[in-house]
TORDREN-871060 format. One line per field, with one value per residue (C-alpha): x, y, z; residue number from 1. Coordinates in Angstrom, 3 decimals, m for minus. Layout:
! TORDREN-871060
u	[X ...]
v	[Y ...]
w	[Z ...]
resi	[NUM ...]
END
This chain:
! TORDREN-871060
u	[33.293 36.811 38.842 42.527 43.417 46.765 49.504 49.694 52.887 54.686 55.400 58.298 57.800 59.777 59.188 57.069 56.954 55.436 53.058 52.114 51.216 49.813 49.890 52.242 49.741 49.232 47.014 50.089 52.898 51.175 50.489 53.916 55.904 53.385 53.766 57.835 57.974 55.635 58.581 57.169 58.600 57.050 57.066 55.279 54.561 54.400 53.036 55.067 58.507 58.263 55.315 53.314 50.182 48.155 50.839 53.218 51.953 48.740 50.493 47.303 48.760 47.834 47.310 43.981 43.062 45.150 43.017 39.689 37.805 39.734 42.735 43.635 45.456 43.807 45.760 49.170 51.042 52.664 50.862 52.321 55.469 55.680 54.121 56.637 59.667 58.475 58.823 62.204 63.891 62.110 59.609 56.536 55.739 53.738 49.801 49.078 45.757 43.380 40.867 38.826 36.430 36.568 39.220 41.109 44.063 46.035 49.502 51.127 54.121 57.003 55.831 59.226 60.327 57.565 58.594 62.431 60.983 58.754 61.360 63.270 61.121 60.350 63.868 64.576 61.400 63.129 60.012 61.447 59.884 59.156 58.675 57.304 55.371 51.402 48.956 47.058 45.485 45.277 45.167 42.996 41.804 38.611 39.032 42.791 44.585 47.562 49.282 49.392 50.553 52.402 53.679 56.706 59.348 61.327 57.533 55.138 56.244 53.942 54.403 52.875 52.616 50.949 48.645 47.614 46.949 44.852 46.007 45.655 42.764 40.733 40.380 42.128 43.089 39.517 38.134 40.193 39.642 35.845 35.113 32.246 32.760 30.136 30.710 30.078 26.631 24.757 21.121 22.999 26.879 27.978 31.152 32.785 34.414 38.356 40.837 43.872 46.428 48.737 51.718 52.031 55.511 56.746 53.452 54.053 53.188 52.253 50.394 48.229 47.569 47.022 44.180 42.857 42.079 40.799 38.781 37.285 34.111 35.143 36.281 34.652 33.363 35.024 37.657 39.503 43.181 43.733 42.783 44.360 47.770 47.560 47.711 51.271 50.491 47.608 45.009 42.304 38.829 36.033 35.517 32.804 30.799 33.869 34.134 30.843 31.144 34.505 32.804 30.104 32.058 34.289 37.445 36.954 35.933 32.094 33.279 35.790 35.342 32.582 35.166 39.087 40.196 44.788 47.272 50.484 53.305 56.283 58.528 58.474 55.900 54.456 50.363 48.823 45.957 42.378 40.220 40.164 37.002 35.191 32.285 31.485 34.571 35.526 38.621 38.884 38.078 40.966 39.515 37.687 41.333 42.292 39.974 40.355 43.913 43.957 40.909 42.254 45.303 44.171 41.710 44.973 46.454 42.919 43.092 46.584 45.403 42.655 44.783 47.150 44.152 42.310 44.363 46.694 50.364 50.270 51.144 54.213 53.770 54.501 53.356 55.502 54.046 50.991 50.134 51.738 47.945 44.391 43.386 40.671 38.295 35.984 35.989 35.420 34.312 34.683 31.778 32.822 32.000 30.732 29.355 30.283 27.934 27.691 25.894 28.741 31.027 28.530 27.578 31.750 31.096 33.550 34.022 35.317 37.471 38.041 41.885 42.254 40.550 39.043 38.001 37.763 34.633 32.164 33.232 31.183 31.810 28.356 28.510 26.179 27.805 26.475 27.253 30.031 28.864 31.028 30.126 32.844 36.224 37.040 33.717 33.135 35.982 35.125 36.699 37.268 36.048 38.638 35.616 34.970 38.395 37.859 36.515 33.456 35.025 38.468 40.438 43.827 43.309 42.354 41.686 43.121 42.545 39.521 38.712 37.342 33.259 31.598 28.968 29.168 28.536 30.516 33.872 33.627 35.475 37.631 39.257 41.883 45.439 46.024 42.701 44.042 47.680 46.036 43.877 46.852 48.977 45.821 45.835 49.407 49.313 46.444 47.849 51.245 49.546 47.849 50.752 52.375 49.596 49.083 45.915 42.206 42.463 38.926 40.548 42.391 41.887 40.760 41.427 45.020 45.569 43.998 46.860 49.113 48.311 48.362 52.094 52.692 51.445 48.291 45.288 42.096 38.707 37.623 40.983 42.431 45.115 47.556 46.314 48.308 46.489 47.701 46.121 46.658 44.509 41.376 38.636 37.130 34.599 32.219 29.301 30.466 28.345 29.747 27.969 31.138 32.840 30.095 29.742 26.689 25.741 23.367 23.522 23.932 21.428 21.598 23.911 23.438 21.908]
v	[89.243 87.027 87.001 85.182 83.628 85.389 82.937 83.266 84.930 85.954 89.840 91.501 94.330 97.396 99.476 99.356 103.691 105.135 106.975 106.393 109.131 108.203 110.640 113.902 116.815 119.655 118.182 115.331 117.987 119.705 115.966 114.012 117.424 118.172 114.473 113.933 117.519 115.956 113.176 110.219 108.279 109.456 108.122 109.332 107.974 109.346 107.952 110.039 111.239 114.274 115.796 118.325 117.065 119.621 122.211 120.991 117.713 119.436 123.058 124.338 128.470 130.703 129.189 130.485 131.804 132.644 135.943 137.123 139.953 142.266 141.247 139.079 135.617 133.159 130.083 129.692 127.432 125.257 126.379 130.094 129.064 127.205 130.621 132.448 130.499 130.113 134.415 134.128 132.029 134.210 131.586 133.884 137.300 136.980 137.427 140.151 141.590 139.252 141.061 137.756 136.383 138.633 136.888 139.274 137.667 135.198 133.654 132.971 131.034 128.905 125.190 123.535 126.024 124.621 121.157 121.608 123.391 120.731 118.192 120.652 121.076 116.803 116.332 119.135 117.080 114.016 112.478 109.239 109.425 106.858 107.842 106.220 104.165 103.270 101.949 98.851 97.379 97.523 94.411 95.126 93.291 94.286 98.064 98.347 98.745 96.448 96.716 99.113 97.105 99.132 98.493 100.051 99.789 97.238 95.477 94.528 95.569 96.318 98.838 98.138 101.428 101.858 104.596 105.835 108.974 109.062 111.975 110.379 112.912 109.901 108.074 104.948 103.573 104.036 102.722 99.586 98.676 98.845 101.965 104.257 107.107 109.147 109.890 113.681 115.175 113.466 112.716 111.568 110.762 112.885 114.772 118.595 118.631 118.108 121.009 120.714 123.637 124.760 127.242 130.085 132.129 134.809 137.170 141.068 142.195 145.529 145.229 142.915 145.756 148.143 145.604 145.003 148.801 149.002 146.096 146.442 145.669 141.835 141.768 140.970 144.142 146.546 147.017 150.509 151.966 151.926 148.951 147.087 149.142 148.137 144.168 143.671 140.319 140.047 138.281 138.156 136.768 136.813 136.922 135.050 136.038 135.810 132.183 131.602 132.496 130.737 127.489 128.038 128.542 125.609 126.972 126.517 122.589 123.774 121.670 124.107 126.495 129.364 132.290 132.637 132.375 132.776 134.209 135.888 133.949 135.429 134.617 137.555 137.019 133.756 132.762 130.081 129.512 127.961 127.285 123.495 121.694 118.346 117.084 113.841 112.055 110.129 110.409 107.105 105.001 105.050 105.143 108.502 110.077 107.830 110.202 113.462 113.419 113.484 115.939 118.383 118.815 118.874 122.059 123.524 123.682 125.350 128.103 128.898 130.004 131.888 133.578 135.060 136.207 137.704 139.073 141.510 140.728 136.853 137.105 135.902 133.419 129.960 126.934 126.040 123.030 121.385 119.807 116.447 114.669 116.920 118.440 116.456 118.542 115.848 112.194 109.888 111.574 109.354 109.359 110.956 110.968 114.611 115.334 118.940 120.856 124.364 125.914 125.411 127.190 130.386 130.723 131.288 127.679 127.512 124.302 122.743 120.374 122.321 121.628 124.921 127.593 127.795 131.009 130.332 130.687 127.995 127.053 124.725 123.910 122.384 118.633 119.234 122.421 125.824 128.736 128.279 128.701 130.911 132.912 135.460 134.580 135.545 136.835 133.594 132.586 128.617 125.747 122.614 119.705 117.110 114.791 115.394 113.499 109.776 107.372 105.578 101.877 102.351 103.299 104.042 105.743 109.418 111.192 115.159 116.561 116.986 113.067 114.690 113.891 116.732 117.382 118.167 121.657 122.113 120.723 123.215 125.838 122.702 121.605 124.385 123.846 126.567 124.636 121.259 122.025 123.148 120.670 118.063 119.495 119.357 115.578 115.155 116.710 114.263 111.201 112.129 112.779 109.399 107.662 108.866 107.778 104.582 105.079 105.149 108.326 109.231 109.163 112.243 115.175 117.938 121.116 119.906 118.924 122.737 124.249 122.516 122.934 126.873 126.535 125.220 128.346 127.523 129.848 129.062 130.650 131.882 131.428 135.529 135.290 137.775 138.683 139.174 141.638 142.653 146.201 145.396 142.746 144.129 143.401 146.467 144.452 141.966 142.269 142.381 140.998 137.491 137.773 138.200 135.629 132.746 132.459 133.497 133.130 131.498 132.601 136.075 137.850 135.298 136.142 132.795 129.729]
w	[95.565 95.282 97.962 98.495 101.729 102.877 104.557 108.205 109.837 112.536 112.935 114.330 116.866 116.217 119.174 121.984 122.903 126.010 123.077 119.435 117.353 114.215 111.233 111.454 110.318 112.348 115.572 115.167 115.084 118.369 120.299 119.823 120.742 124.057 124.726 124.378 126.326 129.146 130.093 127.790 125.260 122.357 118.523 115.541 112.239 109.107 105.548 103.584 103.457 105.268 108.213 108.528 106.682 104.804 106.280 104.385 101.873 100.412 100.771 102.381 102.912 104.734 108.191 110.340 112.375 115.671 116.357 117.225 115.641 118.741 117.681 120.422 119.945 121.314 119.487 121.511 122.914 120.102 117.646 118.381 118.728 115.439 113.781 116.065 114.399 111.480 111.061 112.794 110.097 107.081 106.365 107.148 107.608 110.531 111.516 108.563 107.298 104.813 102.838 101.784 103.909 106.973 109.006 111.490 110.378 108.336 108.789 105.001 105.417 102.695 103.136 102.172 105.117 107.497 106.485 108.268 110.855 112.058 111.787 113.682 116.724 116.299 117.245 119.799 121.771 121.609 119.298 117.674 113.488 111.246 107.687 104.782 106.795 106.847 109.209 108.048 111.086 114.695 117.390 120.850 123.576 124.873 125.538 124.673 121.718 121.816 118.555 115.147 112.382 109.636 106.282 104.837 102.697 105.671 105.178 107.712 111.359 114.561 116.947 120.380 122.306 125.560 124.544 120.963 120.051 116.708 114.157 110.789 109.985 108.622 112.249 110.897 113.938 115.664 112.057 111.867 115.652 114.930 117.006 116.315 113.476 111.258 107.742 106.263 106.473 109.095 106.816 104.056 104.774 101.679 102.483 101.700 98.214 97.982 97.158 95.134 96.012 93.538 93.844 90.878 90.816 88.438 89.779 89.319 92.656 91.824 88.955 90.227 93.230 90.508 88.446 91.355 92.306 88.497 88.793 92.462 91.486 90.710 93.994 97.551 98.953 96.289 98.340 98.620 97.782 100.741 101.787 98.851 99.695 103.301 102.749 103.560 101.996 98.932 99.280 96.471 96.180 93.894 90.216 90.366 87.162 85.054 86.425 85.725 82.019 81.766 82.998 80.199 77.488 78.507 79.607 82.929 84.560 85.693 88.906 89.887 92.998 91.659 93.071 92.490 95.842 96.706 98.531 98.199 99.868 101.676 98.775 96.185 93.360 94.507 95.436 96.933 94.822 96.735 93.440 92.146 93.823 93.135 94.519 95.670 96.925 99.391 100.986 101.974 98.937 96.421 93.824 94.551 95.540 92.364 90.481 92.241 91.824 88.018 88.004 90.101 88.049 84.656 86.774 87.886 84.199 83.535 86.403 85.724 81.302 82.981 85.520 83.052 80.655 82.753 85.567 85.384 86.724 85.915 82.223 82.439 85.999 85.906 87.795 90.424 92.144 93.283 96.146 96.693 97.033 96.983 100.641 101.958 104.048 105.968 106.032 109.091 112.162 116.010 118.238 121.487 124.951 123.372 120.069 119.545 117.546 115.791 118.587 120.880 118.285 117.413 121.051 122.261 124.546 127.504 128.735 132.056 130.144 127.481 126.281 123.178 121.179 118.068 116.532 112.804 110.839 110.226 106.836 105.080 101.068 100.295 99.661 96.742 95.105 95.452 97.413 100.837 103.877 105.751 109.006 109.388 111.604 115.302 116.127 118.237 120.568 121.555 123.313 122.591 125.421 126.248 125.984 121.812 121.958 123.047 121.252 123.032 123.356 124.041 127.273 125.806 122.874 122.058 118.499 117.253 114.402 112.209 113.007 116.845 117.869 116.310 113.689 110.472 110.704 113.246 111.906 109.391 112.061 114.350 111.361 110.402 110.851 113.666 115.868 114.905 116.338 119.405 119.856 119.596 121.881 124.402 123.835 123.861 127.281 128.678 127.434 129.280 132.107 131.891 130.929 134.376 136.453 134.144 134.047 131.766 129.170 130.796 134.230 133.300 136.071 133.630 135.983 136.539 132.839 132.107 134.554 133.035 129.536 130.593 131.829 128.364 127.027 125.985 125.938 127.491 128.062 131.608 133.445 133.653 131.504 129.793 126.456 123.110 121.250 117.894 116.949 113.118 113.328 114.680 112.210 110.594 108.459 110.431 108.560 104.746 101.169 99.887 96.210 94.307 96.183 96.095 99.570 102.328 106.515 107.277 110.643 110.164 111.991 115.121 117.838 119.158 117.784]
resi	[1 2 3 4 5 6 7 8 9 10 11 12 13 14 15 16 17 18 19 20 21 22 23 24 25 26 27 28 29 30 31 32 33 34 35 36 37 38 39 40 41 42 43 44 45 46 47 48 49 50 51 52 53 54 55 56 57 58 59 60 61 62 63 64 65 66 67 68 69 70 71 72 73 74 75 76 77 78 79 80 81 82 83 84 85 86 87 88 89 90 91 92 93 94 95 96 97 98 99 100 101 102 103 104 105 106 107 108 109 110 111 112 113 114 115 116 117 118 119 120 121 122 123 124 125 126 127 128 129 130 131 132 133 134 135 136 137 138 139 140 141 142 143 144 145 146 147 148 149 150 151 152 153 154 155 156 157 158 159 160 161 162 163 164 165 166 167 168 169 170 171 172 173 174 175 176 177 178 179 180 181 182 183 184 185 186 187 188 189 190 191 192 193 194 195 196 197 198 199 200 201 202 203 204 205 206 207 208 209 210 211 212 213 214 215 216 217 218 219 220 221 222 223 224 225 226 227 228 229 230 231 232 233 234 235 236 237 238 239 240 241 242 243 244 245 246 247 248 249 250 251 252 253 254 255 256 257 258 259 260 261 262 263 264 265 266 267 268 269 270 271 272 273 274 275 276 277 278 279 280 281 282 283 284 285 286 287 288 289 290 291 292 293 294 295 296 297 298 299 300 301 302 303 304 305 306 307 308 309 310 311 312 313 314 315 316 317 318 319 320 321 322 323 324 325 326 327 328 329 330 331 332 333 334 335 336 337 338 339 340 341 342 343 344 345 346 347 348 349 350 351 352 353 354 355 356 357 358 359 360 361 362 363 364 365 366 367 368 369 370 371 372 373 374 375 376 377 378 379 380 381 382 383 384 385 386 387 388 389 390 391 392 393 394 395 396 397 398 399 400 401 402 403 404 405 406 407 408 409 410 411 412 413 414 415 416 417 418 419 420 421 422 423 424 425 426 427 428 429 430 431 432 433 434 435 436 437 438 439 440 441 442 443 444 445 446 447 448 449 450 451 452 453 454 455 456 457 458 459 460 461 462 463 464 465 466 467 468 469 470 471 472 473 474 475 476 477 478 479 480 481 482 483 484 485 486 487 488 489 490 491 492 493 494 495 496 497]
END
């Protein structure tokens, strides 16, 4: 190895906030605006030049899942309300039906819509941002971080907050202060495969509804008529022998997803598409996201030819966009005062410090390719523990996002956008809370910081609250085939693990 010896300098402070978010995706979003709402002085920071993360940067639509398999929302607070708005300005159509992998609901929305939004509510919260600007190292002393040095376009700066609140989805801060953090699958380290999303406009609506009641039998579960007229929204997934022969005969990058997976958006004749995959990357090494980033597209160009020969209504679409980088699903996870695991999430876990919901599906894309793991949305209702959300060695800092202490298996269902907002305006609250007392993020008094989070308008297991229950959304099919769509449970005849 060659290394250079860097000259020695002095760096200017920028701002010393009550509380540093770092990184503005969804769990970021849902901590700086609980935080600046709580009283404290609240900055985020942001790498590129606009937040929301994979709401907004990797275009990841629709959001899930606010609703259980009764139809009741148990994602609020925050995380409603941005859904909420986001249908009052036209940007989404609301909670509506998905016919793909049994999820009581789905929330499609316009991400350049999301993207003013978010800035939107940033500002009404009084949260100071900081775009186009990137963490490179972190100062402590003993159990404290002191200092989060950034670079940027006005060069190297630091930023020494009182508290830190960790939402760069990779735990960078933790990382760089040498805390504890796991990488992917515990027995080997290898992580989920990345996901380039790619925007497709010009779609005939209803021809695709009528191909798709022709071609049922490509489809997950055959669906009906009526079920295919009832999605005020299409979704469509399967396909998966035709993808299998188009991989074999070449057209198709035999890395790709084994299932078309997408979603109609709320703007007339435009789908989300789910169906680029690679294996074996690391989403924090550059040169894997080097290499992703020029696979994925050349797969997108791919997807889009076999789109418009093979399904009717996207003859005449065009590409829109893609994603402004791939969607990472796992990288670095913290080690916690709690390690949550997939028997806390199949077995509906309530917990005395437990700060949101989750109710999405374990959702695991296997490491090593091969069929998805996916165990069927809102049948298990779970909480998330205030604990799974500080790092082991230090006393002012706290992690949201899919970065939190839990296993691998388990971070297949946490680390959804709707569950990640949640979770961040949970540890938005607590650091406020400590920030007023001035005290250790573990000296937090859970019960109070649960009251308040419920004033907020959070929702939270065991605690009598007034339901939202959305009749629509009521999930007919909980026990459904996922042959055409490449996918199985492996925990489908357990009612508890």
């Amino acid at each position: 190895m060659k290394y250079i010896k860097e000259q020695e300098k002095q760096t200017l402070v920028i701002a010393e906030p009550d509380i540093l978010v770092v990184g503005s995706g969804p769990s970021g979003i849902g901590a700086a605006i609980a935080a600046a709402r709580s009283g404290a002085k609240t900055m985020i920071i942001e790498r590129y030049g606009f937040v929301g993360g994979n709401l907004t940067i990797a275009m990841v639509s629709p959001m899930f899942t606010f609703h259980d398999k009764n139809g009741r929302q148990v994602i609020q607070g925050i995380a409603g309300e941005f859904a909420d708005r986001l249908i009052k300005r036209g940007s989404s159509l609301g909670h509506v039906t998905d016919l793909t992998f049994d999820n009581p609901g789905m929330t499609p929305y316009d991400p350049e819509g999301a993207k003013v939004l978010l800035f939107e509510m940033l500002e009404e919260a009084g949260v100071e941002m900081l775009l186009h600007t990137l963490v490179v190292d972190v100062q402590k002393e003993d159990r404290l971080v002191k200092a989060i040095i950034v670079e940027s376009k006005s060069g190297r700066q630091a930023i020494c907050p009182q508290y830190v609140i960790d939402c760069s989805a990779d735990a960078d801060v933790v990382a760089r202060a040498g805390g504890s953090f796991v990488r992917g699958r515990e027995s080997d380290g290898i992580m989920q495969p990345v996901t380039l999303y790619f925007r497709i406009g010009g779609v005939e609506n209803e021809v695709l509804r009528q191909w798709m009641k022709e071609n049922r039998t490509l489809l997950k579960d055959s669906p009906t008529d009526k079920e295919i007229d009832s999605q005020k929204l299409i979704a469509f997934l399967g396909m998966n022998d035709l993808v299998k022969k188009a991989m074999e005969t070449g057209e198709l990058d035999p890395n790709v997803a084994p299932r078309i997976l997408m979603y109609q958006l709320p703007i007339s004749g435009q789908f989300s598409v789910n169906s680029t995959r690679l294996q074996g990357i690391d989403g924090t090494n550059v040169r894997d996201l080097t290499r992703a980033e020029i696979t994925l597209r050349k797969q997108v160009q791919q997807l889009h030819k076999f789109l418009k020969k093979y399904v009717g209504g996207f003859e005449n679409s065009i590409i829109i966009d893609t994603g402004v980088q791939a969607g990472i699903r796992e990288t670095r996870r913290i080690v916690g005062e709690y390690i949550m695991t997939e028997e806390d999430v199949l077995n509906s876990t309530a917990f005395p410090d437990g700060i949101s919901c989750g109710t999405f599906a374990i959702d695991v894309h296997p490491p090593e390719g091969g069929q998805q793991i996916f165990t069927g949305s809102g049948k298990a209702v779970y909480e998330i523990p205030y604990r799974c959300t500080i790092p082991k060695e230090f006393d002012n800092v706290l992690v949201a996002g899919r970065c939190i202490s839990a296993t691998h298996i388990a971070v297949g269902s946490t680390r959804v956008m709707a569950t990640c907002m949640g979770i961040g305006q949970g540890v938005g609250t607590a650091v406020a809370i400590a920030c007023k007392n001035n005290s250790n993020v573990r000296d937090v008094d859970v019960k109070y910081l649960r009251k308040t989070l419920i004033k907020q308008g959070q929702y939270l297991l065991n605690e009598n609250l007034d339901e939202k229950i959305d009749e629509n959304l009521i999930l007919n099919r909980t026990d459904s085939e996922g042959g055409r769509a490449s996918h199985f449970n492996p925990f489908k005849n357990k009612d508890k693990v």
